[in-house]
Each structure stands twice: as structure tokens, then as C-alpha cells.
C-alpha positions in Angstrom: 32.1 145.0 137.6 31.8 141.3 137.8 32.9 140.9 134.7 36.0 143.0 134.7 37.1 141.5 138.5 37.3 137.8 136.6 39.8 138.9 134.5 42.3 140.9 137.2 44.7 138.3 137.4 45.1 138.7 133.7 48.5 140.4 133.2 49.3 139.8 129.3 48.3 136.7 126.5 51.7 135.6 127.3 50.6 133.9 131.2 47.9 131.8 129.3 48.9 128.2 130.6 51.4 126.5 128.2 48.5 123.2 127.3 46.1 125.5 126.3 48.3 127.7 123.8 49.0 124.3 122.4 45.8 122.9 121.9 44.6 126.1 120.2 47.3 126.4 118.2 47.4 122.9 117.0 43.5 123.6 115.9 44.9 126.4 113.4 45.2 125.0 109.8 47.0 127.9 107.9 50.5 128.6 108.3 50.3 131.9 108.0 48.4 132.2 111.6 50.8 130.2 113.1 53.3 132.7 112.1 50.9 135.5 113.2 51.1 133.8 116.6 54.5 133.4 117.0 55.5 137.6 116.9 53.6 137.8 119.8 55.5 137.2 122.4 58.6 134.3 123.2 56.9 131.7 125.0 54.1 131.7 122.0 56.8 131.9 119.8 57.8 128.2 121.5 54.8 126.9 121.3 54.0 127.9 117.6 57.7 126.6 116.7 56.4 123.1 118.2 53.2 123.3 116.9 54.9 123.9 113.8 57.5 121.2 113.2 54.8 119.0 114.1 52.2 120.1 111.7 53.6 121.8 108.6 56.2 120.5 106.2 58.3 123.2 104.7 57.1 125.7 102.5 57.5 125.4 98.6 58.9 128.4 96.4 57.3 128.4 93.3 58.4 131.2 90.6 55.6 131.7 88.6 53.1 129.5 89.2 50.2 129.6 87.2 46.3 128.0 86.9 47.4 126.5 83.4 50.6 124.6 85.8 47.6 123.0 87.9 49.0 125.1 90.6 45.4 125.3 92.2 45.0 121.2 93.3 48.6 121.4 93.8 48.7 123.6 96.3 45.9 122.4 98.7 48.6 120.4 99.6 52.1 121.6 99.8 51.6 125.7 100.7 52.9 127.5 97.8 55.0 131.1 97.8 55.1 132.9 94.6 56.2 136.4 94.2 52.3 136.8 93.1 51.7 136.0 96.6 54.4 138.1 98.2 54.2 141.4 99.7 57.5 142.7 98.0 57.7 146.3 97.1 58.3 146.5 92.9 58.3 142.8 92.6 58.7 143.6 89.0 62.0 144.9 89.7 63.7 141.9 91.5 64.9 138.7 90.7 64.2 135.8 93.6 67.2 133.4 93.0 67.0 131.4 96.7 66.4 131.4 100.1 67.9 130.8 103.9 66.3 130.8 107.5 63.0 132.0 106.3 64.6 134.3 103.9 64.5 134.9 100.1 67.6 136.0 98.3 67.0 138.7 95.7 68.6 140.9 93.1 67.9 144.0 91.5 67.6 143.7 87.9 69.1 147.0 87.4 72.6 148.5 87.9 74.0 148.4 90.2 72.3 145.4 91.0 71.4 145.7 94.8 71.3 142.4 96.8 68.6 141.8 99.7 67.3 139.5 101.3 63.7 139.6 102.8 61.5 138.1 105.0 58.1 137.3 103.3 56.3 136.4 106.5 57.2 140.0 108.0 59.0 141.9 105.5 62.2 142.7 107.4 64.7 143.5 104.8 68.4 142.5 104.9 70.7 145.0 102.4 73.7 142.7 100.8 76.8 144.3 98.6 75.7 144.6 95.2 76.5 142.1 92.6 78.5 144.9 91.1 81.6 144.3 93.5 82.1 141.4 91.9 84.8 141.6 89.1 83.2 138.9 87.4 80.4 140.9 86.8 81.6 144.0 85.9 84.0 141.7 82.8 80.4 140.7 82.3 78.7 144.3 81.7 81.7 145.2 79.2 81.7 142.2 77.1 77.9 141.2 77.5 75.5 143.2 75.4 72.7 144.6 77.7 69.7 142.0 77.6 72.6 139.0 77.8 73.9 140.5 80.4 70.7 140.7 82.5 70.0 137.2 81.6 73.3 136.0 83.1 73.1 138.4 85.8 69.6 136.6 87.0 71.2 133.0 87.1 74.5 134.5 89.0 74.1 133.5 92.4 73.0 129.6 93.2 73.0 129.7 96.8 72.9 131.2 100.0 73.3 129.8 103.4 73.5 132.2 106.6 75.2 131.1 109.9 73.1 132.4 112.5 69.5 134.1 112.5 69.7 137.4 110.7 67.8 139.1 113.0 71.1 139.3 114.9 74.1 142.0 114.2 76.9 139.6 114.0 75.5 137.5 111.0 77.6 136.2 108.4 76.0 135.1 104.4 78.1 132.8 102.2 77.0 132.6 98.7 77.4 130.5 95.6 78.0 132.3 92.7 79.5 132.8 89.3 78.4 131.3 85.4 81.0 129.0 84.2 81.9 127.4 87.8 81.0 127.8 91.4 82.6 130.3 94.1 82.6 131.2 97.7 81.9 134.7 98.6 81.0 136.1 101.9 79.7 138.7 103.5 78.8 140.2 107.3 76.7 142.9 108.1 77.7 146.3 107.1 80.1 145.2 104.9 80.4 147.0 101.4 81.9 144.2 99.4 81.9 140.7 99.2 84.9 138.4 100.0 86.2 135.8 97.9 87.3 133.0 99.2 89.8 130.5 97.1 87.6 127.6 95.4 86.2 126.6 91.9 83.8 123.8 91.3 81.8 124.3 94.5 77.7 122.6 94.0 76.7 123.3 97.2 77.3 124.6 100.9 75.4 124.2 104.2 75.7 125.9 108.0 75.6 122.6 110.6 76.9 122.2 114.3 78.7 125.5 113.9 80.5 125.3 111.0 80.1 126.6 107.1 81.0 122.8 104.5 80.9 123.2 101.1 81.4 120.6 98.3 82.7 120.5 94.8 81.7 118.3 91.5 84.3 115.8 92.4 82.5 115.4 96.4 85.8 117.3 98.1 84.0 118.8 101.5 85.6 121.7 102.7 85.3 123.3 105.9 84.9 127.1 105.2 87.2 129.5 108.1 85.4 133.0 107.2 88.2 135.1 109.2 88.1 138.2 107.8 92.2 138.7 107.4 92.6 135.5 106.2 89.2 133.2 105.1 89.8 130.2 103.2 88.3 126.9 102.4 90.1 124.0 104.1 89.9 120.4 102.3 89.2 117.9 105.0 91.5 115.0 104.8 89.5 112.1 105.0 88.5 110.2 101.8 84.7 110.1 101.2 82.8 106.9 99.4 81.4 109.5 97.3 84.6 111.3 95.8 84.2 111.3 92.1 81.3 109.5 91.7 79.2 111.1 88.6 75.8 112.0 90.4 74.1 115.4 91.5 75.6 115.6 95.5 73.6 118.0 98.3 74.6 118.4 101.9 71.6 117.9 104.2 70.7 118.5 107.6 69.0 115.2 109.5 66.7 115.8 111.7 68.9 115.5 114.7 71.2 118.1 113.5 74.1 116.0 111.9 75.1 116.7 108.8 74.8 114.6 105.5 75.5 114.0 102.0 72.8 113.1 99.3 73.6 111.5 96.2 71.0 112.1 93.4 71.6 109.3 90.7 71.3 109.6 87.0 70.4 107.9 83.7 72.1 110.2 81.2 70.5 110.5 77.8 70.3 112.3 74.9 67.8 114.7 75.5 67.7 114.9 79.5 68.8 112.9 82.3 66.4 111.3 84.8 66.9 110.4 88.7 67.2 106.7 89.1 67.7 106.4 92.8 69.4 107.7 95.9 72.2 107.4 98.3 73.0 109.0 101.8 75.8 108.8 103.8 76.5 110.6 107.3 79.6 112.7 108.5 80.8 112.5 112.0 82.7 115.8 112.6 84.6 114.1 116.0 85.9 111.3 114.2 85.9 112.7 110.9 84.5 109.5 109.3 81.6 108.4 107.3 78.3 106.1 107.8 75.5 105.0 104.9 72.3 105.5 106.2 70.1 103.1 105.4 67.0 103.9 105.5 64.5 107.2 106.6 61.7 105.6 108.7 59.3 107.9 110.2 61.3 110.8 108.2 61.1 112.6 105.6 63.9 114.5 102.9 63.1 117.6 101.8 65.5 118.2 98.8 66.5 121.3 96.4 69.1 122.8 94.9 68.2 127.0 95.9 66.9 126.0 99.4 67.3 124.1 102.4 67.7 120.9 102.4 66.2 119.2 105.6 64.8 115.9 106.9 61.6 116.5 108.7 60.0 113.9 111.0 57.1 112.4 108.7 53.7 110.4 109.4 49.5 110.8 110.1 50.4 113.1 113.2 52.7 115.7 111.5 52.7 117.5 108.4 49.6 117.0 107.5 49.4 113.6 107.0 49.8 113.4 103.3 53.9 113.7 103.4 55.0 109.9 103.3 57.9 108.7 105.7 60.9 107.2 104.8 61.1 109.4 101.6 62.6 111.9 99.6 60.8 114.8 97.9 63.3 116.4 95.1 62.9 119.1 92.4 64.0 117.1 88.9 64.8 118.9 85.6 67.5 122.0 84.5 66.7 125.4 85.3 66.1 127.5 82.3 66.3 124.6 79.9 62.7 122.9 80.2 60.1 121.9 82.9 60.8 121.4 86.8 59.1 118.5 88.6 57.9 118.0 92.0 59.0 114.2 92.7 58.8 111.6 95.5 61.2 108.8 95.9 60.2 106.3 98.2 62.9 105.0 100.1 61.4 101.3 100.3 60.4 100.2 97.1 62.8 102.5 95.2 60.2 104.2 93.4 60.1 107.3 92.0 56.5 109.3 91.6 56.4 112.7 89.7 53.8 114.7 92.3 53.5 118.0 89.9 55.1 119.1 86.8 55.7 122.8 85.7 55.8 124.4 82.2 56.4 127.9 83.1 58.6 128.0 86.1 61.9 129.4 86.7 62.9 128.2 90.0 61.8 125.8 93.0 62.6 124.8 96.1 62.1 124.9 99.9 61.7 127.5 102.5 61.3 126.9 106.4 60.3 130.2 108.1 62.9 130.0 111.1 63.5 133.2 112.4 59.6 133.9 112.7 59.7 130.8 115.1 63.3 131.8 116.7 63.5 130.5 120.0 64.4 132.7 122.4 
């Protein structure tokens, strides 16, 4: 009786003070518990999203990853997802071409090629239109003999960025997609089809302060109005530093929520092209203008072309300690055309140092878990 009369004014595990869900959960070292903890209720949901952004870097998706790669050493660093790892139903049967909020973006490898995307960390499945809407793809099945086809069909969408978590009704998904050049296409829930919007050229998009920017080759940002009886994408005005310069360009998200633009630069050769440096300027949506940032300290850039891109803050007490501020980690090489490298440019010194190199993967980049850690 003693016993059970000590524990009366124990309602539920979410009236444990505040301090001490901290300090326990700061003692867990696996992400995946800190996760667990967070579905439990909202204010340890808070506390593991702290506990999180202060311990754990985002995750890195690695397509098939194997003990030949040197995945093994690798990954008692950076935590690896590979659809090995995954609890997908018919994993065999689905193509994992990106991600967003915590989400991976996956096709069906089979008519009419169904489009999901799915939480890894608790499964929750979110049904897309099929790729089959698209007219581009259909041109594709009747001139495109069957294996071909596929081939193409796996390396059709580059991107995906949602606006809002997707455990809400009202989200909205834009996508990257087509072969020769990119598109816009959107898509809310329930809907049946996607919806073009007018572009060509586009090499990336992002969701920040509100609003859906993309960007084409030449560095043209557009803001992107997804109204359903009339969505377009609206050049903004302003002229960037950046426009035409011949570089890879990402948006970014700093780690105060403002939005920026990366520029990857190359040495073009013969057989490949290698990153020589990098450049990073800041956009200022009131006045519409644009600032060089000039340097990262106590940050870190986390940097790929299939995931978010997102500055984290970096340093001995968070992440870890092995992630080194005032740097940029990036994903080097061509997809489908020869090995993908893990790389760290440090901001300082301007050195570049290749962290992990892999033979036999299709696709890399990063994933940050946020609607397990949604705030409510």
C-alpha cells in the first residue's frame, strides 16, 4: 500500500517535470529512441525536438549501401537509412527518389506507377497521383521500349518539397520532375492529378517563411502562387549576383529561418567535374535584396540535391561532436554515371575533404525527421 500511495499524484508520463525529461533524454544516444519518445505525448514531443536539434545532425539516405562501400565505419558516425534498413512493405517494388519533412518520396516501378510518400520512423503513408497523369510519361510508355522506359521512369522526379506538415489535411507537395528539363507540378490532398505549372529549366525549389521559391539554370528565383484556378510561377524582379553564373545553385534554409542560395563551384574536365569552392548569398523577402554571407561560424551546411538543404548549429555540445562548424557537407559526383562522395568543405581554409566514397549507390542525401518532432 505504501508503495502504490507514493505514486497517487502520478496522473500520466506527461506531468514528469520538464528538467528531468531533458536530462534523460539528452543521456539517449540512438535516434531512433528519441523518436520513440517523442509519439508519446506533446510536451515530450518538445523536449525530444530540443533534445534533438541539439544532439543529432540530420539523417543520411543512403540507396544501397553495402559492407564492400565501407558503409560499417561510416556509419558509426553519420546514421545511415537504407531501404535495407526500412520497414517498407515490397521494398522490392518501389523506387526511393527523395525526401521532405521526414518523408521519403517513392514510386512504383510498375504501371501505373503509384506515388507515396512514407514516413520511415512510423510508417504513416501519404498516396500521391500516379506518375501516369503526366503526359510526359505516358509519350514516354509509347515511344520507350519497356526496360528504357522503367529506367527513365526511376530518375523522373528530382524533388519534392511540402509546405506544411503532412500530417495535416490541407497540405500542398510541389515536385520537380521531367528528363530533358525541370518542371513544377503540384499537388494537395485528395487530388487525382498533378498540376502543371508554367516553367522549364527549374534545379531546385524550397518552402521558407511561407512561401514555395524555385530556381532555374540561369539563377531566375521564382516565387511559386499554387492557386488552384490559376497557379503560376512569378519571376521576382530583382537582379541576383548569381544570375548566369555557370555553377551547380541550391536554395538553403539558415538556421534562423531565412532563406539562401548556395553556389557549388566547378573545375570542368574531361572526364568529370570537381567542386572547387563555395559561395552563399542571403535573400531578404521585405526588401527584396541580397547579402553574401561570409562566413558559417558555429554552423554547419548540410547540402544535397534529393533532400533538404539546412544549416544546423554545429560544435562539441551538438551533433555529436564530430560535425565541424563553419562548414559545408555536400554529396559530389552525377547520379547514375559513377560514384557519389560524401564531402566536407571547410569554410576557413577552403578545403575540401572527401569523408566517404560510394561505388554502388544510386542516390544520397539528407533527411530530418520533422513531423515525428512536430511541435504542437
Amino acid at each position: 500500500m505504501a508503495v502504490s500511495s507514493s505514486y497517487s499524484s502520478f496522473s500520466s508520463w506527461s506531468d514528469l517535470l520538464p528538467d528531468l525529461i531533458d536530462s534523460v533524454f539528452h543521456s539517449l544516444t540512438d535516434v531512433k529512441d528519441i523518436l520513440s519518445c517523442s509519439t508519446v505525448c506533446s510536451s515530450w514531443r518538445y523536449s525530444s525536438s530540443a533534445v534533438y536539434s541539439r544532439k543529432f545532425v540530420p539523417l543520411f539516405f543512403v540507396s544501397h549501401p553495402s559492407s564492400a562501400d565501407g558503409e560499417t565505419h561510416f556509419s558509426n558516425q553519420f546514421r545511415i537509412l537504407s531501404p535495407k534498413n526500412l520497414v517498407f512493405s515490397g521494398n522490392y517494388q518501389r523506387w526511393i527518389c527523395g525526401g521532405t519533412r521526414g518523408y521519403l518520396l517513392t514510386v512504383h516501378v510498375s504501371f501505373p506507377f503509384e506515388v507515396c510518400l512514407q514516413n520511415p520512423f512510423t510508417n504513416n503513408v501519404v498516396s500521391l497521383p500516379p506518375l501516369v497523369s503526366f503526359e510526359d510519361v505516358q509519350r514516354l510508355l509509347q515511344f520507350q521500349a519497356n526496360s528504357g522506359a522503367l529506367t527513365l521512369i526511376k530518375e523522373f522526379v528530382k524533388k519534392v518539397v511540402s509546405c506544411k506538415s503532412l500530417l495535416d489535411s490541407d497540405w500542398v507537395v510541389l515536385i520537380i520532375y521531367n528528363i530533358d528539363g525541370g518542371k513544377l507540378a503540384f499537388c494537395r490532398h485528395r487530388d487525382k492529378q498533378w498540376t502543371e505549372l508554367e516553367s522549364d529549366h527549374i534545379v531546385d525549389t524550397v518552402f521558407c517563411s511561407g512561401v514555395f521559391f524555385s530556381m532555374d539554370r540561369t539563377g531566375l528565383i521564382y516565387q511559386c502562387e499554387l492557386n488552384t484556378n490559376n497557379p503560376k510561377a512569378i519571376p521576382l524582379c530583382n537582379a541576383s549576383p548569381f544570375r548566369y553564373d555557370p555553377c551547380k545553385k541550391y536554395f538553403a534554409e539558415s538556421d534562423y529561418g531565412k532563406l539562401w542560395v548556395v553556389l557549388q563551384k566547378l573545375d570542368v574536365c574531361d572526364d568529370f567535374d570537381f567542386t572547387t569552392y563555395f559561395e552563399i548569398y542571403e535573400f531578404n523577402l521585405e526588401t527584396k535584396e541580397w547579402t553574401v554571407v561570409r562566413s558559417l561560424s558555429g554552423k554547419a551546411l548540410f547540402l544535397s540535391p534529393q533532400g533538404r538543404c539546412v544549416a544546423v548549429i554545429a560544435g562539441e555540445t551538438g551533433t555529436g561532436g564530430f560535425i565541424k562548424d563553419n562548414s559545408i557537407y555536400f554529396i559530389d559526383g552525377s547520379l547514375g554515371s559513377g560514384p557519389l562522395n560524401l564531402s566536407v568543405f571547410e569554410w576557413e581554409s577552403k578545403q575540401i575533404k572527401e569523408l566517404h566514397q560510394s561505388r554502388f549507390c544510386n542516390l544520397m542525401f539528407w533527411i530530418t525527421p520533422a513531423d515525428v518532432l512536430q511541435r504542437y
